[in-house]
Residue, then its C-alpha position, 0 to 999 in steps of 0.5 A: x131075690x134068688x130063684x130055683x127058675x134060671x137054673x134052666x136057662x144056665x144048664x142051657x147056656x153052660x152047655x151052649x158055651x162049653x162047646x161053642x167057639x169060645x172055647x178054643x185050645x191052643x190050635x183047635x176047638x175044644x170039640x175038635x180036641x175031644x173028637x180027636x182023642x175020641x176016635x184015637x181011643x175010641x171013647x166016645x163018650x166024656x162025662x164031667x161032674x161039674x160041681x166036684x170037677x172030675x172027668x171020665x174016661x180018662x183015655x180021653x183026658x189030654x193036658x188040653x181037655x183037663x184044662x179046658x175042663x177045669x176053667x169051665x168048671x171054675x166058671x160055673x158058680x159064676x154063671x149061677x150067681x149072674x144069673x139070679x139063682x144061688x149055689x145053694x139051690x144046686x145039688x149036682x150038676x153033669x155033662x156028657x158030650x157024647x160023638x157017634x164014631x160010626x157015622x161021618x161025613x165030608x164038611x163041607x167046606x173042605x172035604x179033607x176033613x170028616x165030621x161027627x156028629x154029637x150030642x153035649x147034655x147038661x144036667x143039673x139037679x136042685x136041692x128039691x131033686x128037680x131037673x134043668x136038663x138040656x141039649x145040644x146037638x150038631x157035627x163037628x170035625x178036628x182041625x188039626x189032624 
């Protein structure tokens, strides 16, 4: 039987996945393509409707990012199914994944390159208005330059 209860675990894993490794693009992370654009345009700020697949700013939307985008999107009603809840239940689903540009620091592995920090928010909202909202945070750094 389908529940309104995993939507909180798939606003954790959607997120938790969105931005892990798994999400590599070509010859960087997708992280590392956004901070890339990010300080290039000094937008530091990507917001994604994930059930209507459309992403702001568009300074910040390379060929890369969009497809990147899209593919996880597409993947979303899956992760829903899978997880014991329905479409159904889910009224809006967003994500914001926001890089402080102010601050960096020397990874530290190698000390060429500078890292941000971040904070990626996912929040979906069900059809009785109720929030699954979670967060991830850490730094991260391009690796292509």
């Amino acid at each position: 039987m389908t529940s309104h209860k995993p939507l909180k675990g798939v606003s954790h894993n959607f997120g938790h996945s969105f931005i892990s490794l798994m999400n590599y693009i070509n010859d960087d992370y997708f992280l590392g393509h956004l901070l890339k654009q990010a300080r290039k345009t000094d937008c530091n700020k990507l917001t994604v409707n994930i059930l209507k697949n459309i992403a702001a700013p568009t300074e910040l939307l390379t060929d890369q990012i969009r497809q990147s985008i899209e593919y996880w999107n597409k993947w979303f009603p899956t992760l829903v199914e899978n997880s014991g809840s329905t479409m159904d239940f889910v009224a809006s689903a967003t994500m914001t994944i926001e890089f402080d540009l102010q601050q960096t620091r020397p990874y530290a592995n190698n000390a060429d390159y500078l890292e941000s920090p971040f904070i990626c928010e996912i929040v979906i909202v069900d059809d009785r208005g109720k929030e699954y909202r979670r967060k991830q945070e850490g730094w991260w750094f391009p690796e292509t330059k």
